[in-house]
C-alpha positions in Angstrom: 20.9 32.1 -13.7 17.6 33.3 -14.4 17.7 36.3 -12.2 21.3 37.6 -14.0 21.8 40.6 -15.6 21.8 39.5 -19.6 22.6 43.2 -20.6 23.9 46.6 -19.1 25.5 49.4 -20.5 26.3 52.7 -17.7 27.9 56.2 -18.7 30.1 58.3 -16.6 31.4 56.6 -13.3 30.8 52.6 -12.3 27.9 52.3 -11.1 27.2 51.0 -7.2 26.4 47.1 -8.6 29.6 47.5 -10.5 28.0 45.6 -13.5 27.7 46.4 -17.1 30.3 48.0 -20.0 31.2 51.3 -19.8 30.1 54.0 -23.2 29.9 57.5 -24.0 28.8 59.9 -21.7 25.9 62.0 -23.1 24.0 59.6 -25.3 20.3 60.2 -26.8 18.0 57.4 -25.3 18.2 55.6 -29.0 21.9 55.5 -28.9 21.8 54.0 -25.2 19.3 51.7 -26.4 21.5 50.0 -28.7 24.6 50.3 -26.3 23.0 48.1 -24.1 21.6 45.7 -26.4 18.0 46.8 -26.1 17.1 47.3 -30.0 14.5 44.4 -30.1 11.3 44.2 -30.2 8.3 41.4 -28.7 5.3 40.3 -30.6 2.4 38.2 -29.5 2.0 34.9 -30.9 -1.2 32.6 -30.9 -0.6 29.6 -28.6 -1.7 26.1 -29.9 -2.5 22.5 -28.3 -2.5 19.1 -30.5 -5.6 17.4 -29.8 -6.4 13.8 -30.0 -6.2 13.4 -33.7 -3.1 15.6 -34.3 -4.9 18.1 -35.0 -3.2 21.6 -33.9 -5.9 23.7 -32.2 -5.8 27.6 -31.4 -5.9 28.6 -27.2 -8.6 31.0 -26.6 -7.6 34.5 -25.6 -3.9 33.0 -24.7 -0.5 34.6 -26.6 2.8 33.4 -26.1 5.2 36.7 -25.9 8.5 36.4 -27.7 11.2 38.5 -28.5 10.8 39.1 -32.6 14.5 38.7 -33.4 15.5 35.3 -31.6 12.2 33.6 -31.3 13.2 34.0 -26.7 9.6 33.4 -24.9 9.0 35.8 -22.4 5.9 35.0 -20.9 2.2 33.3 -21.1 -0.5 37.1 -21.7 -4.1 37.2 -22.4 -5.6 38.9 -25.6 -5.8 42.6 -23.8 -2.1 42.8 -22.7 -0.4 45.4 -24.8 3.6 45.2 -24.9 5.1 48.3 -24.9 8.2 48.7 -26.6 11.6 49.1 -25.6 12.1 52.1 -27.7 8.7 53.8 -26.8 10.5 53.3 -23.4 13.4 55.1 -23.9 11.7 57.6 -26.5 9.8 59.0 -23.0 13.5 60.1 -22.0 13.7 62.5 -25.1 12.0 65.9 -23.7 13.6 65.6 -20.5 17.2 65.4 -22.4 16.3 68.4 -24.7 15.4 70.7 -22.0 18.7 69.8 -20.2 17.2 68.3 -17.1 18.8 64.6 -16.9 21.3 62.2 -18.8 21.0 58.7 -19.8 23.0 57.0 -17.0 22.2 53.0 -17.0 20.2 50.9 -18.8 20.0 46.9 -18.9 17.8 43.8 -19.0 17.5 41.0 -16.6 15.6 37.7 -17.1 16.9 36.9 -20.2 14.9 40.8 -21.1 12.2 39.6 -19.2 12.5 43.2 -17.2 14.6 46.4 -19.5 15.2 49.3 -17.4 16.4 52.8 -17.9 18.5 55.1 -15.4 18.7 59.0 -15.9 20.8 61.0 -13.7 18.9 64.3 -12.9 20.4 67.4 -12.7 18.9 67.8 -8.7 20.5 66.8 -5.6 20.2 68.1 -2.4 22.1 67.7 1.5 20.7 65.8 4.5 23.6 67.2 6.2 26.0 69.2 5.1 28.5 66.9 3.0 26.1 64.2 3.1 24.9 64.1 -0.8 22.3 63.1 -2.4 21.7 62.7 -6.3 18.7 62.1 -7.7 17.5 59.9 -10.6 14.7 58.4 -13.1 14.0 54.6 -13.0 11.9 53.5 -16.0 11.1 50.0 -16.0 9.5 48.1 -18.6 8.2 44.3 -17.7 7.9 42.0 -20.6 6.2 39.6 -18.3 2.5 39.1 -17.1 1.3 40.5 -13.8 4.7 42.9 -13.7 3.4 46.8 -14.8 5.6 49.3 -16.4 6.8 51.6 -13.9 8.7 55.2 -13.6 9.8 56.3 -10.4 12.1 58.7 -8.4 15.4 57.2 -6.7 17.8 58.8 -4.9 21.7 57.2 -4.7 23.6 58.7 -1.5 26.8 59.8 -3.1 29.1 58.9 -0.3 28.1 55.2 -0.2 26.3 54.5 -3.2 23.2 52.9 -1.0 19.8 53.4 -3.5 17.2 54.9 -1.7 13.7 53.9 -3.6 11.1 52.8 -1.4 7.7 54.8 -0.6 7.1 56.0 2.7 3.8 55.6 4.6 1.8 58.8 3.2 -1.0 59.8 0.4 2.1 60.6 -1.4 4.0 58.3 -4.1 7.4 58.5 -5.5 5.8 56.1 -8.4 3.9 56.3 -11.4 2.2 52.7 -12.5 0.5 51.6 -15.8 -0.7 48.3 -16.1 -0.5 46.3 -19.6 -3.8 46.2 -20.0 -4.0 49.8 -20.6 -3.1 52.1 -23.3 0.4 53.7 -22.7 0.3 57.4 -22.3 3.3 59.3 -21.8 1.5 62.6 -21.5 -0.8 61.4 -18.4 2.6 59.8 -16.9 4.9 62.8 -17.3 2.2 64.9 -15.5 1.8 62.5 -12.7 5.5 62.5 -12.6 5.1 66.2 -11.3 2.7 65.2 -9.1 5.3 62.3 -7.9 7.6 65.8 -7.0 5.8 66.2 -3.6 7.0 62.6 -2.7 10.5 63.6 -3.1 10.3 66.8 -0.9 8.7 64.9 1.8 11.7 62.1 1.5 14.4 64.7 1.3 12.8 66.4 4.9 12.3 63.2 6.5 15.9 61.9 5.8 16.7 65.1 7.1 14.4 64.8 10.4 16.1 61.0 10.7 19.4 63.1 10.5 18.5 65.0 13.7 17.3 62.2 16.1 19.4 60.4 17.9 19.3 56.5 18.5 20.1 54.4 22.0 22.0 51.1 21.8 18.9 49.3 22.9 16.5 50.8 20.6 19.1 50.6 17.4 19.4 47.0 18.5 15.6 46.5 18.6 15.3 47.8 15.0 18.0 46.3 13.5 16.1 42.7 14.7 12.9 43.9 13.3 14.6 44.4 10.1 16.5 40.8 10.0 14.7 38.7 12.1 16.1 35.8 13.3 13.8 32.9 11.3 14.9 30.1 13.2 13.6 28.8 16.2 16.2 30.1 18.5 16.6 33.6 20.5 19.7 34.2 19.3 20.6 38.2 17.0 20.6 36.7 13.6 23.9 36.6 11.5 22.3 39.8 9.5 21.3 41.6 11.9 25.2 40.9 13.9 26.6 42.6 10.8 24.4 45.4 10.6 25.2 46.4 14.3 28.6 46.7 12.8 28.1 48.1 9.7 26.5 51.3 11.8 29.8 52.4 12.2 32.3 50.6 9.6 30.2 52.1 6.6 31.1 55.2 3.9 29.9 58.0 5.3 29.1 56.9 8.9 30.6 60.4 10.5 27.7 62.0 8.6 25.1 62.8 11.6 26.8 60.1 14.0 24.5 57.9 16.5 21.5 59.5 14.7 18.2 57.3 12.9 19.7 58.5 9.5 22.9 56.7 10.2 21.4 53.7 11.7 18.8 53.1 8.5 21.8 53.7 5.9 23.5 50.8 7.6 20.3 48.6 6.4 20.8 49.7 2.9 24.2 49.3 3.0 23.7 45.8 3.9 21.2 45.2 1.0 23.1 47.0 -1.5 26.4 45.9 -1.1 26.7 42.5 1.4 23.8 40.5 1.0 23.3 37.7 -2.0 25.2 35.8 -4.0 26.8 38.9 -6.0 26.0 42.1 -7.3 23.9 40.3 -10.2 21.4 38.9 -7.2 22.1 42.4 -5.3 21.1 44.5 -8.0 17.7 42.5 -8.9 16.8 42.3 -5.3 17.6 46.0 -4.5 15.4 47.5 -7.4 12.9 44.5 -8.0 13.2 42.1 -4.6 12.9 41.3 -1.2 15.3 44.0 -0.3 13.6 46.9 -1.9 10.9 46.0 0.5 13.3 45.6 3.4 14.5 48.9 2.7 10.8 50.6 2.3 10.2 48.4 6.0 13.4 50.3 7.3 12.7 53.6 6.6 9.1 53.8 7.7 10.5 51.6 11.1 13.1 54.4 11.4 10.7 57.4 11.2 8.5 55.5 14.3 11.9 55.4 16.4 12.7 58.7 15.2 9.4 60.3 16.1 9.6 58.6 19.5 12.8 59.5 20.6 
């Protein structure tokens, strides 16, 4: 399918999707390039149209983007879109390593390479409560695709469950650094507005904590969990996500962590979109870092705060 994971490679422990082949721990950024089948480049191709006669005529400011080694077409881009490279991707990984700040931890394509991304474990975590884990990593994602920009952002995985947390929260503050295609890539300007992106990740580490120490009632868990998986149809009836989210409050990993509080109430959302929802972890994964659920997630957090600050 076109949405599939087409390659992965993870160090060190499965990771939560469960997908990809397993390699060294501690590899460079090249060497977990080629692990996971990354080592190719894209070019930009003129596009042509046969006109009445035959003849084969050149479209105007139009490229077709194909992967050099295989000929694969990627996407339709216009004559300022600059590809950036999968190993100018990874290369921005190098400093980071050197100083002893993060490892290489997944990296993969999906859309037959239409998306590459890179995971780096940092060496940070922190507690919303005590036992209650956090680790924090590095997404780098780099679009071969029109209209999708190259991305770097902060995401934290909650050890005990595995549920990805990457979703902004309503504030000046962003956990993500953007450049479009059409702009030069700088890796200086984006590692210093990665420090910058810092501040976001206090201010999600103390309001996971403030959700941690606000308590929920049945009626108003029940009203968020609707607002979260609507029912779309024209009945009144709890939809069939939102029924096994109500459960999943108290059946999931780690749901003794902070019991009846907001915190335990919004990790049951993720642990829906993470690990229940979809077709499979292929669809899962896709949708949690890319999708519909990363913005379901985002909605849940900031609806949780509201409840939160109300109680």
């Amino acid at each position: 399918m076109a949405h599939n994971v087409e390659t992965m490679a993870y160090a060190g422990a499965v990771p939560w999707h469960g997908l990809g082949k397993r390699v060294l721990p501690d590899l460079t950024p090249e060497q977990m390039l080629v692990e996971a089948g990354l080592d190719w480049e894209v070019v930009k191709t003129p596009l042509y149209y046969e006109y009445d006669d035959g003849e084969d005529l050149e479209v105007p400011d139009r490229f077709a983007l194909v992967r050099k080694h295989d000929g694969a077409y990627m996407d339709t881009v216009g004559a300022n879109w600059r590809p950036l490279q999968n190993q100018q991707a990874f290369e921005f990984f190098n400093d980071f390593i050197m100083q002893g700040g993060m490892q290489m931890h997944t990296a993969g394509s999906l859309q037959q390479g239409k998306i590459v991304w890179a995971l780096a474990k940092l060496d940070s975590s922190y507690s919303v409560v005590d036992g209650d884990e956090m680790q924090q990593y590095l997404l780098f994602v780099n679009p071969h695709k029109r209209g999708k920009a190259i991305e770097v952002r902060s995401t934290d995985i909650r050890v005990v469950c595995n549920n990805t947390m990457d979703f902004a929260l309503n504030s000046k503050s962003s956990r993500r650094i953007s450049v479009n295609h059409n702009s030069a890539w700088d890796e200086d300007y984006v590692k210093e507005m990665l420090g910058l992106a810092q501040v976001a990740s206090i201010e999600y580490k103390e309001t996971a904590q403030f959700l941690a120490s606000k308590s929920y009632t049945q009626p108003s868990l029940e009203d968020f969990i609707d607002q979260i998986f609507p029912n779309t149809g024209s009945s009144d009836e709890r939809s069939k996500n939102a029924h096994r989210t109500l459960d999943v409050v108290h059946e999931q990993p780690g749901a003794h962590f902070a019991e009846g509080s907001w915190w335990q109430a919004f990790n049951a959302v993720t642990r829906m979109t993470d690990h229940e929802m979809g077709r499979n972890a292929n669809s899962r994964l896709t949708s949690a870092w890319f999708g519909q659920n990363r913005t379901r997630k985002a909605k849940a957090l900031n609806s949780a705060v509201e409840y939160a600050e109300a109680a």
